[in-house]
C-alpha positions in Angstrom: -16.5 -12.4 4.5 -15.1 -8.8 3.6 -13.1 -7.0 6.1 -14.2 -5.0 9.3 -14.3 -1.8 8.1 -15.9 -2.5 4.9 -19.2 -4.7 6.6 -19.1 -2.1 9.1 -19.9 0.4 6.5 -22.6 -2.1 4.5 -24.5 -2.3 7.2 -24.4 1.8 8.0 -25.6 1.9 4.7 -28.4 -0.6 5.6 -29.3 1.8 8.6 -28.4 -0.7 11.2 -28.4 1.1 14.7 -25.3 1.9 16.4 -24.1 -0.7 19.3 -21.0 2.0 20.0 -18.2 4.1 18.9 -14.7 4.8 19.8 -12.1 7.1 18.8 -8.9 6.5 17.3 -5.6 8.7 17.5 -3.5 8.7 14.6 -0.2 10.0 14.2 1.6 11.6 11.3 4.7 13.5 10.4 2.4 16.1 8.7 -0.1 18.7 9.8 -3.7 17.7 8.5 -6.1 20.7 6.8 -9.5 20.4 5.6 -12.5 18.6 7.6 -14.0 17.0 9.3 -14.5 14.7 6.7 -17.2 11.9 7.1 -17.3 8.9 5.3 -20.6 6.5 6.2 -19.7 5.5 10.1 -16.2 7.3 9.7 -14.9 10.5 10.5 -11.8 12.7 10.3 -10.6 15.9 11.8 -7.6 17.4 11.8 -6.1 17.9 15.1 -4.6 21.5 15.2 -1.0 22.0 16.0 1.4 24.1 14.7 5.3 23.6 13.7 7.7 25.2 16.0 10.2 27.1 13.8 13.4 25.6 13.2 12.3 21.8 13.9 12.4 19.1 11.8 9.3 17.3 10.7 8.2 14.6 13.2 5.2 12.0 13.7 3.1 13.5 16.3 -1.7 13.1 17.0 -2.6 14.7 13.7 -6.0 13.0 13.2 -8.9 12.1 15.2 -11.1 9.2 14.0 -14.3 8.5 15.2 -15.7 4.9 14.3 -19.5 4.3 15.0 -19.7 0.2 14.8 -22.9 -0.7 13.1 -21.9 -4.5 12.7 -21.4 -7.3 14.6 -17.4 -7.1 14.5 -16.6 -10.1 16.5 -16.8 -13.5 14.1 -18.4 -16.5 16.1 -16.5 -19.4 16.6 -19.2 -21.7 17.7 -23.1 -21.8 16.2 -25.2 -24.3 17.3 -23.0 -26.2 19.5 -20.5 -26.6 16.2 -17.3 -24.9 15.6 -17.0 -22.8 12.5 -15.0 -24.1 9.7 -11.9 -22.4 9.3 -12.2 -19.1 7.1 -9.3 -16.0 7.2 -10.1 -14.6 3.6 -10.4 -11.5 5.0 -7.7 -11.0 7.5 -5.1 -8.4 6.9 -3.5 -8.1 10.4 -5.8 -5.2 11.7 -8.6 -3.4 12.8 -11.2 -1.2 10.9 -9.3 2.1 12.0 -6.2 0.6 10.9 -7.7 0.0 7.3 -9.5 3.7 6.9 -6.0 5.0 8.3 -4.2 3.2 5.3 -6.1 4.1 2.6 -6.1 7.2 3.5 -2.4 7.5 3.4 -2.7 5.8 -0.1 -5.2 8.1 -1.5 -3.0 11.5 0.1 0.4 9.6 -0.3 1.3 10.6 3.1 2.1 9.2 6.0 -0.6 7.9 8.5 -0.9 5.5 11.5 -3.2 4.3 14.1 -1.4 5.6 17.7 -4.4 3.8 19.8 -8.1 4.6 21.1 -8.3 7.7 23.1 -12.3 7.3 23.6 -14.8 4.3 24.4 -18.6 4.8 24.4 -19.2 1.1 25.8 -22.0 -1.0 24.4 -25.1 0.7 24.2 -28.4 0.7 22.9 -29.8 3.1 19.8 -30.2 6.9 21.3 -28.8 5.8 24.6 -26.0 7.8 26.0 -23.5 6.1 28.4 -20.2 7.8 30.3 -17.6 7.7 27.7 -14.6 5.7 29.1 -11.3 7.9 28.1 -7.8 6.0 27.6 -4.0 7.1 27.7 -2.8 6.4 23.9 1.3 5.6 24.1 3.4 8.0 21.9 4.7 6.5 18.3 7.8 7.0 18.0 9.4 8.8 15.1 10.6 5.8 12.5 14.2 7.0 11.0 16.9 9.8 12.0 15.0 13.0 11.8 15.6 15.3 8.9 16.5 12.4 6.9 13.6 12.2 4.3 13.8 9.3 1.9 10.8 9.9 0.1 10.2 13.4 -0.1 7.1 13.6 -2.0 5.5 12.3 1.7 6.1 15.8 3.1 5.0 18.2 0.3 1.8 16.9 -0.9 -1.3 17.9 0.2 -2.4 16.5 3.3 -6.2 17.6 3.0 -9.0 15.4 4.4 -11.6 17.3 2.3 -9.9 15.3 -0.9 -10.9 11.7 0.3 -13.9 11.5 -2.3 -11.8 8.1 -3.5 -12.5 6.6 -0.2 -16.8 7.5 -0.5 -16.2 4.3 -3.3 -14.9 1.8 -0.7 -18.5 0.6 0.1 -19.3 0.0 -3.5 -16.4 -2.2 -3.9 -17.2 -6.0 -4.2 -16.2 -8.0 -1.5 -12.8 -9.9 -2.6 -12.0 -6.4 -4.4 -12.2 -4.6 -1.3 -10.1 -7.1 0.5 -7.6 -6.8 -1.8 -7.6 -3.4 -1.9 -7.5 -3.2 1.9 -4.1 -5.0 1.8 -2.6 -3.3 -0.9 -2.8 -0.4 1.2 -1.8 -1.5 4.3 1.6 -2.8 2.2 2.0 0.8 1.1 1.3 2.8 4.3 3.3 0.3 6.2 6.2 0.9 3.5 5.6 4.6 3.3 6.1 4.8 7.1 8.8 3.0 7.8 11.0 4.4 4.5 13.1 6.4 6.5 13.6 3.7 9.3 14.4 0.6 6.8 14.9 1.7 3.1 15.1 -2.1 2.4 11.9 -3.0 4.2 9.9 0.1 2.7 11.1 -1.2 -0.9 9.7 -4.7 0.2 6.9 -3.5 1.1 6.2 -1.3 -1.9 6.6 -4.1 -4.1 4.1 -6.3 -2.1 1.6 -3.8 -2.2 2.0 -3.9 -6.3 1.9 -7.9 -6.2 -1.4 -8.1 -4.1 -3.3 -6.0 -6.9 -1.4 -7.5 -9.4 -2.7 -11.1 -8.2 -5.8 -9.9 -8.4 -6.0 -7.8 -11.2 -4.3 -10.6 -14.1 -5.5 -10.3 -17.5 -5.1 -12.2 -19.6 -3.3 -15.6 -19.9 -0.2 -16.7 -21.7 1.3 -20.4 -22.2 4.0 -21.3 -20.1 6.1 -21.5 -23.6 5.4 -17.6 -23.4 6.2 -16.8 -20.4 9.8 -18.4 -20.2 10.6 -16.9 -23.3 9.6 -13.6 -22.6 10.7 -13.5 -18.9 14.0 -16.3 -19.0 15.3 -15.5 -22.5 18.4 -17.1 -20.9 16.8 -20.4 -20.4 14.4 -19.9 -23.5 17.6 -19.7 -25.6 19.2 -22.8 -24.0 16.1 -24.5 -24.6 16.0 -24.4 -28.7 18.8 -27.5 -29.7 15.3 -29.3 -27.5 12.7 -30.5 -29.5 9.6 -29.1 -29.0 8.2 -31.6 -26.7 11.0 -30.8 -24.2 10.3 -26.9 -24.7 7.2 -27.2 -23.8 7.5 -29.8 -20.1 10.5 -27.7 -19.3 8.0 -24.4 -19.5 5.0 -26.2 -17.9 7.5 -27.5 -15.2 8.3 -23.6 -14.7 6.0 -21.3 -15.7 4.3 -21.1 -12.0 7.8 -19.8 -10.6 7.5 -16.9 -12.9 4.3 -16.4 -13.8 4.0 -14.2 -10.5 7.0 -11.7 -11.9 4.2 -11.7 -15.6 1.4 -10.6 -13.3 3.9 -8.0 -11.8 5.4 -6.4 -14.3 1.9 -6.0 -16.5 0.4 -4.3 -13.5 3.3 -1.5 -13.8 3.4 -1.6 -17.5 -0.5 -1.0 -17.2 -1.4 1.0 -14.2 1.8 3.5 -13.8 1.3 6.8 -13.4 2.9 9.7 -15.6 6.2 10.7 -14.2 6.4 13.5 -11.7 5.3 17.2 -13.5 8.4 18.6 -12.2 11.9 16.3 -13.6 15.2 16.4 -12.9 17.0 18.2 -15.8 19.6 15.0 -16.1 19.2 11.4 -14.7 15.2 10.9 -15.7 13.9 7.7 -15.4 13.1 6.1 -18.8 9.2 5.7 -18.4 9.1 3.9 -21.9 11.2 1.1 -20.1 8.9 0.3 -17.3 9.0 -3.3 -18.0 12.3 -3.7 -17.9 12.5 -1.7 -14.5 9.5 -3.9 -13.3 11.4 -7.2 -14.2 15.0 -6.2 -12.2 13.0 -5.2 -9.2 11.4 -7.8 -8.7 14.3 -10.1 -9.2 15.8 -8.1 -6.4 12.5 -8.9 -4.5 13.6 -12.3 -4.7 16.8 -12.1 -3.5 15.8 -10.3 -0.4 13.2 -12.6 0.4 14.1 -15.3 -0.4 18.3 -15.2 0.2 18.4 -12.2 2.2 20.0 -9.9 0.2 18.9 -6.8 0.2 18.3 -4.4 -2.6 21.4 -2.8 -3.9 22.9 -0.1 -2.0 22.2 2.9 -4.8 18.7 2.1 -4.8 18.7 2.8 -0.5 19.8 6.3 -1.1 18.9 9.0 0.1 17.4 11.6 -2.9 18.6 14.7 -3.5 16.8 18.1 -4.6 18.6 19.1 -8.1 18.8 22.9 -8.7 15.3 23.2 -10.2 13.4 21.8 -7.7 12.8 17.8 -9.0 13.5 15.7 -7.2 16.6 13.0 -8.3 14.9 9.6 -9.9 17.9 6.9 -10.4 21.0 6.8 -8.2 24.1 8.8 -9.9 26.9 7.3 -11.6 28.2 4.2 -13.7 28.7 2.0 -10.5 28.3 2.6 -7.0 30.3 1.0 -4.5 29.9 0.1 -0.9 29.0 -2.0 2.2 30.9 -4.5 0.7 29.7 -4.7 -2.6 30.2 -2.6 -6.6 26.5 -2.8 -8.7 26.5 -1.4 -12.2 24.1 1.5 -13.1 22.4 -0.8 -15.0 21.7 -3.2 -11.5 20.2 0.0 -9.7 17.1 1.5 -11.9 15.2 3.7 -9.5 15.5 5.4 -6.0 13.0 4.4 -3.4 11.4 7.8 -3.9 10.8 7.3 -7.8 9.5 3.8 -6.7 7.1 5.2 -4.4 5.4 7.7 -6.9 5.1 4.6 -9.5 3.4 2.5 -6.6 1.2 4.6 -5.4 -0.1 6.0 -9.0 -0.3 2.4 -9.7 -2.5 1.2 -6.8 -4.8 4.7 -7.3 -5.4 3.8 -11.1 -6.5 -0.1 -9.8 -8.7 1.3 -7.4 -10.1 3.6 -10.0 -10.8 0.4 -12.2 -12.7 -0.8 -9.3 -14.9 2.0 -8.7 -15.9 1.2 -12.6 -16.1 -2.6 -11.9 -19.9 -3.8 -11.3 -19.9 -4.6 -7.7 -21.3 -7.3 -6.0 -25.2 -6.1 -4.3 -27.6 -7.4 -2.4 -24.6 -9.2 -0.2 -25.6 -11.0 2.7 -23.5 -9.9 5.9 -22.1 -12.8 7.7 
């Protein structure tokens, strides 16, 4: 069962007729160009505003998207007089809107969002035109203290719907791909938007969208002998006075704690993108160490998760914009101190910002190795 959007579009592509359409009102903190833009039973246009000088960037209608449903959207729940087994592989918390809204804002790196439907055709049959129903959409509000813009990229890249050829490749995808694909997105837009609301929410988020490809993506297996030793040296070094039948229960007894920091950190070690083309000229972040990075953030993860502790206070900070235009990559200084607590340089590697651009390059380069993946035809739709 793939998700809404996606068997929506399968069955476009199978010329089923069109039972109705709606249309969606999404909010951004960025004026759209380009457009419309169709995709299969979806399309974008920018809705034209303009900024009023001196204001500060805020979420406000910047796209209207029109959905034609060509698929029965609606799962039954009883056939035959039976109930249907239990089956959520493909849930992801939202509707077909909300999952062409978040992979746009992966494919553009900006920030996009569904607001609510402004238009209702009602049910109808092929060619057969029915008084549209029109509904009040609520006002988003705008997440964070304007003019306070932790991920600055978000508000400087282009925000063009006539560069969504990534998304034409969504179809094509196979059906647990797509899924995964799906929620990886919704991870990052959900992180990207609420980054200047919640810098330790956006950073969890961010890191979830990197574990869901990474889960699906694993190459590759190593013993669980390998994997304490290269990811608990610690324990791996405690572990040699043991003979080797000891080494090796300990590891089995282990390995599936940490196995899910292996898949992880070989995602970012294999997917990340170069470093930004313009750098700071002091304080770069040492791409060659990625691994390393990988491993301390998601131990942080952890600890947020799982002991509600967030991530350090350097790596919540704000960025700054150095003299030459980069943006700044790890937090300043030796130590920081603060809120209650001192972390070493070496505790904080990266800004939410630098995070972000590693992420997102990431998750493009995995949906990239989709596109080249043979996908599944001849699906039946369920």
């Amino acid at each position: 069962m793939g998700t809404d959007a996606w068997r929506n579009w399968i069955a476009f592509n199978d010329e089923k007729p069109e039972t109705e359409n709606a249309d969606d009102e999404l909010y951004s903190d960025r004026l759209f160009v380009g457009g419309p833009s169709s995709h299969g039973p979806y399309a974008l246009a920018a809705i034209i505003g303009r900024p009023l000088p001196g204001t500060l960037p805020t979420v406000r209608p910047a796209v209207r998207l029109h959905v034609g449903v060509h698929a029965n959207l609606i799962p039954d729940v009883v056939i035959d007089g039976e109930l249907v087994p239990a089956n959520s592989d493909a849930y992801h918390g939202g509707t077909a809107s909300d999952e062409i809204a978040a992979l746009v804002s992966l494919i553009l790196g900006v920030r996009l969002r569904v607001a609510g439907t402004a238009r209702l055709s009602g049910i109808h049959e092929h060619s057969e035109a029915h008084p549209p129903i029109y509904l009040e959409v609520a006002p988003l509000a705008h997440p964070g203290r304007l003019g306070r813009e932790y991920i600055p990229a978000a508000l400087t890249r282009l925000a063009d719907l006539g560069q969504l050829d990534r998304l034409d490749s969504f179809p094509d995808l196979n059906e647990e791909a797509q899924v995964e694909l799906v929620r990886a997105a919704r991870a990052y837009a959900t992180g990207l938007w609420w980054s200047n609301e919640d810098q330790n929410h956006a950073w969890l988020q961010l890191v979830t969208a990197i574990e869901i490809a990474a889960n699906y993506r694993q190459t590759g297996q190593v013993t669980p002998q390998e994997l304490v030793e290269d990811l608990w040296p610690e324990l791996w070094a405690a572990l040699q006075t043991a003979d080797d039948a000891v080494r090796a229960e300990v590891s089995h007894q282990i390995a599936p704690q940490i196995r899910a920091t292996k898949k992880f950190v070989d995602f970012l070690t294999e997917c990340a993108p170069e470093p930004a083309d313009l750098r700071p000229p002091t304080g770069e972040l040492d791409w060659t160490k990625m691994a390393q990075h990988a491993k301390l953030i998601y131990r942080h993860r952890s600890k947020a998760l799982h002991g509600g502790k967030p991530f350090p206070l350097p790596m919540l900070e704000q960025p700054r914009h150095e003299a030459n235009g980069a943006i700044q990559e790890v937090p300043w200084g030796l130590n920081t101190g603060g809120l209650g607590g001192v972390w070493d340089a070496k505790e904080a590697p990266m800004l939410l910002s630098t995070f972000e651009h590693i992420a997102r390059g990431s998750l493009l380069n995995w949906w990239d190795e989709l596109r080249r993946s043979p996908a599944a035809d001849g699906q039946e739709l369920p």
